[in-house]
C-alpha positions in Angstrom: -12.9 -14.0 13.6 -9.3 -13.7 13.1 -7.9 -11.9 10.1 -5.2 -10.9 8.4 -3.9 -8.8 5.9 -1.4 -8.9 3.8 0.4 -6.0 1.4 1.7 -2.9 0.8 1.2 0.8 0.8 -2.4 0.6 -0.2 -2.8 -1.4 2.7 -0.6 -0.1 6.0 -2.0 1.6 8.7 0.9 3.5 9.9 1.1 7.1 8.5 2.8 7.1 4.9 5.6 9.9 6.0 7.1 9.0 9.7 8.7 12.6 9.4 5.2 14.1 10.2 3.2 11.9 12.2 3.1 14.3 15.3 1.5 17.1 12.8 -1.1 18.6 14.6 -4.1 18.1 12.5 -3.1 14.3 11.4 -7.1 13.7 11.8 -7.8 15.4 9.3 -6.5 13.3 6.8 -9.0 10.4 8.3 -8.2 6.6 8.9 -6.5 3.7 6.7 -9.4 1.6 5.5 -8.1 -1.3 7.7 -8.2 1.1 11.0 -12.1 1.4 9.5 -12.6 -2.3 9.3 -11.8 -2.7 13.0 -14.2 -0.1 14.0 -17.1 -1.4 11.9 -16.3 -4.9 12.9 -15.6 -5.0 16.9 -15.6 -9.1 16.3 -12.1 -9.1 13.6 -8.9 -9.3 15.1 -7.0 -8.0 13.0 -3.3 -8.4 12.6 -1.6 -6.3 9.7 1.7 -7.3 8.1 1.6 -5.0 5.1 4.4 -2.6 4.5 4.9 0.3 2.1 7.4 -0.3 -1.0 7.3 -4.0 -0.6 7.6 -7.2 -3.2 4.6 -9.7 -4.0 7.4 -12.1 -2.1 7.4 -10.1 1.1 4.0 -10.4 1.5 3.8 -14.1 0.4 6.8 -14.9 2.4 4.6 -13.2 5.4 1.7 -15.3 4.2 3.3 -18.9 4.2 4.5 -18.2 8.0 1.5 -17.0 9.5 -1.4 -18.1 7.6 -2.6 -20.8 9.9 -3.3 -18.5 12.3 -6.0 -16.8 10.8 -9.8 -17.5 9.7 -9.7 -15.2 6.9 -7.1 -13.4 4.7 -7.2 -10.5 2.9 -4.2 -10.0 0.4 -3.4 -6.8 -1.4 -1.2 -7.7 -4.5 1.4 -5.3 -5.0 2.7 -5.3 -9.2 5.7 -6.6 -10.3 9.3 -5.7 -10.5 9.8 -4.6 -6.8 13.0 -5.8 -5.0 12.8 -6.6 -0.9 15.2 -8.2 1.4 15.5 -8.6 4.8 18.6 -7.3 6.6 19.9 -7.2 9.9 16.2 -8.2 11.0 14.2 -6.0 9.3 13.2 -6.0 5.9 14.2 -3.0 3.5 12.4 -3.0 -0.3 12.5 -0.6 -3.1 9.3 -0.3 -6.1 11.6 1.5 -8.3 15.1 2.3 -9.5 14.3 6.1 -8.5 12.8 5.4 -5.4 16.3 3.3 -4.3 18.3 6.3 -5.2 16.2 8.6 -3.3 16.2 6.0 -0.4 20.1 5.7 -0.2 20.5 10.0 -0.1 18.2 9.4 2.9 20.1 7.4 5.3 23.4 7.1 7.1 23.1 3.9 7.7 26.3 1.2 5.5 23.9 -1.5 5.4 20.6 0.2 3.9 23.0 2.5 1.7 24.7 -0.5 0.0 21.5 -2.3 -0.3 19.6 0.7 -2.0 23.0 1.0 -4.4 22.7 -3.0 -4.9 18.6 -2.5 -5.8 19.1 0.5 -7.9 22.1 -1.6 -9.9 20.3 -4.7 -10.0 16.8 -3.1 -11.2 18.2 -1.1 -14.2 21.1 -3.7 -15.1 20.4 -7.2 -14.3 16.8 -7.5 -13.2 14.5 -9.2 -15.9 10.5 -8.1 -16.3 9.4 -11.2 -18.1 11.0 -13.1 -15.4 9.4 -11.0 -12.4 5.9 -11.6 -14.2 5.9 -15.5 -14.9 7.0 -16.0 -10.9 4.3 -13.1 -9.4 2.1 -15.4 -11.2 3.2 -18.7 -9.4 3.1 -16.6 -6.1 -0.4 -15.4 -7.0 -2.4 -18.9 -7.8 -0.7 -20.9 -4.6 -2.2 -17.9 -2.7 -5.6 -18.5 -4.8 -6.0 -21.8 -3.7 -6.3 -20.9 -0.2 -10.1 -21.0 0.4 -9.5 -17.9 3.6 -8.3 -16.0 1.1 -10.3 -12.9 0.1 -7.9 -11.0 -2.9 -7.7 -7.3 -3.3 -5.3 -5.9 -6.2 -3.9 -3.2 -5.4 -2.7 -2.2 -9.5 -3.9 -3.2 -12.8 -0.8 -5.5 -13.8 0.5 -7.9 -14.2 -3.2 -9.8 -13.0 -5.0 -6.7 -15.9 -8.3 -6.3 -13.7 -10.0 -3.3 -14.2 -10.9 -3.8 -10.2 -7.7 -2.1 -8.5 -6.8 0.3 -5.7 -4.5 2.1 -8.3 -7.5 3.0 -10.3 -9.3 4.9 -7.6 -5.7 6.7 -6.8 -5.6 8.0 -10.4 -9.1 9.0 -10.5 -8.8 10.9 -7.0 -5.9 13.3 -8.5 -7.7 14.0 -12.2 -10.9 15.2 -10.0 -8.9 17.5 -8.2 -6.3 18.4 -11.1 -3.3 16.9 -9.0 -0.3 17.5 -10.9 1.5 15.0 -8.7 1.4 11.3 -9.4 0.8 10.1 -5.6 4.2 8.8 -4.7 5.8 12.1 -2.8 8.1 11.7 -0.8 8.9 13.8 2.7 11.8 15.5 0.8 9.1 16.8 -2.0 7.6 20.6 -1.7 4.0 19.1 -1.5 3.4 15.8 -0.2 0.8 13.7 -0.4 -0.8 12.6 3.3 -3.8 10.2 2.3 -3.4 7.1 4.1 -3.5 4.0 1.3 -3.1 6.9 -1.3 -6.6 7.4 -1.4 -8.4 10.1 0.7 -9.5 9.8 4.3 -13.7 9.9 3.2 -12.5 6.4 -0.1 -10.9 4.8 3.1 -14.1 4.7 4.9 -16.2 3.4 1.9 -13.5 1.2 0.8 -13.9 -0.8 4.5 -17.3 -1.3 4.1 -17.1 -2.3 0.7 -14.4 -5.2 1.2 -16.3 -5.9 4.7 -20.1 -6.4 2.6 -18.2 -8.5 0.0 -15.9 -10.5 2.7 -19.9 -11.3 4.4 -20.8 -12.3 1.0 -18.7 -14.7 0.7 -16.9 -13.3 -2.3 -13.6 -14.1 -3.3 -12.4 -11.6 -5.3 -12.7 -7.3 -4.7 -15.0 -5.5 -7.1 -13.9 -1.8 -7.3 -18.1 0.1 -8.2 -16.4 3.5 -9.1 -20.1 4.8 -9.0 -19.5 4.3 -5.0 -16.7 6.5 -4.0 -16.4 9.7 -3.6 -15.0 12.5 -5.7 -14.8 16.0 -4.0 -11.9 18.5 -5.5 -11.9 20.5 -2.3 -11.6 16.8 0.2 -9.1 15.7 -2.0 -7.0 18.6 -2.7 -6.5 18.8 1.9 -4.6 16.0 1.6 -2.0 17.5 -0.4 0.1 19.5 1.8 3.6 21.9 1.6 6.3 20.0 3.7 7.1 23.2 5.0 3.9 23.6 6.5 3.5 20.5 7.8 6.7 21.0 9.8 5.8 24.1 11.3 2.9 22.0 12.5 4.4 19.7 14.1 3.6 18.9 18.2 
């Protein structure tokens, strides 16, 4: 069966920080939960478009190119309010105001910096919530009519379901008593190195959750709590000092 998979952060399979994927213990951190769905199913082939900071319109724009290629879709909904474009052939997105500023101080490159400055003026000056919501909604039931569809919400707005990746972020950190919110960044003194933001052991019940509902036929992820995982000391590991994890480097 051919899949493929459509989203953001909560679904990439690259490591969240570039800056420290040689660290020596990277394994320790486990496996995105797509990297899980191929192992438990040898017979998916699995191609992955999802990228970290992105719009609901990357991902759709991805969708409406490539989605006759596949026999099932899974799509991670990202929430409102982000800001992506593509330049010089690649795309470059920003979730927040903040993050834009902190992307700009981090590279050299004229394009990206005026595009960051651009995102950061048009998210706090001209960009319109309201607006964002009524058109994430038109991008979200075209999607929904898609029958290969299989949909998996990555936060609780605008769609308010009670069944998102988000919610098993936050629940993660207020087990341990994680001060941080989940969205470090390689310039922070701790960062956070869980693939998806959720911890290596979540990733690897999270695959065989959406793979038993994707056999099932459903068409919609249900988020059981009562399933997952909740150890202070497994959760806490995956919070590491930058420092450290540059020392560690190969």
């Amino acid at each position: 069966m051919k899949v493929g998979i459509f989203g953001d952060s909560f679904s990439t399979e690259r490591t969240l920080w570039n800056e420290y994927k040689n660290y020596n213990h990277l394994q320790d951190f486990g496996m995105s939960w797509v990297a899980h769905c191929r192992l438990r199913n040898p017979n998916w082939q699995i191609k992955n478009y999802s990228q970290p900071g992105t719009c609901l319109y990357f991902s759709y724009y991805h969708y409406l190119e490539n989605k006759h290629k596949f026999d099932k879709i899974i799509f991670v909904y990202t929430n409102h309010g982000r800001f992506s474009k593509r330049i010089d052939k690649q795309w470059l997105s920003v979730p927040s105001a903040a993050s834009a500023q902190a992307k700009m101080k981090g590279t050299d490159i004229l394009s990206e910096k005026l595009f960051y400055k651009a995102a950061q003026q048009f998210i706090v000056h001209v960009q319109d919530a309201e607006k964002e919501k009524i058109l994430w909604k038109l991008m979200h039931a075209d999607i929904k009519k898609d029958d290969k569809v299989f949909s998996v919400y990555a936060f609780s707005n605008p769609y308010e379901t009670k069944h998102n990746l988000r919610a098993l972020q936050i629940l993660e950190g207020q087990s341990a008593n994680i001060k941080v919110d989940g969205w470090s960044s390689p310039f922070s003194k701790v960062v956070d190195m869980r693939y998806n933001h959720i911890t290596g052991t979540n990733n690897r019940i999270l695959a065989k959750e959406i793979t038993n509902q994707i056999l099932d036929n459903q068409k919609e992820f249900t988020l059981d709590i009562d399933k997952y995982k909740f150890d202070a000391n497994e959760i806490q590991k995956h919070f590491v000092r930058s420092n450290y994890l540059k020392r560690n480097c190969k």
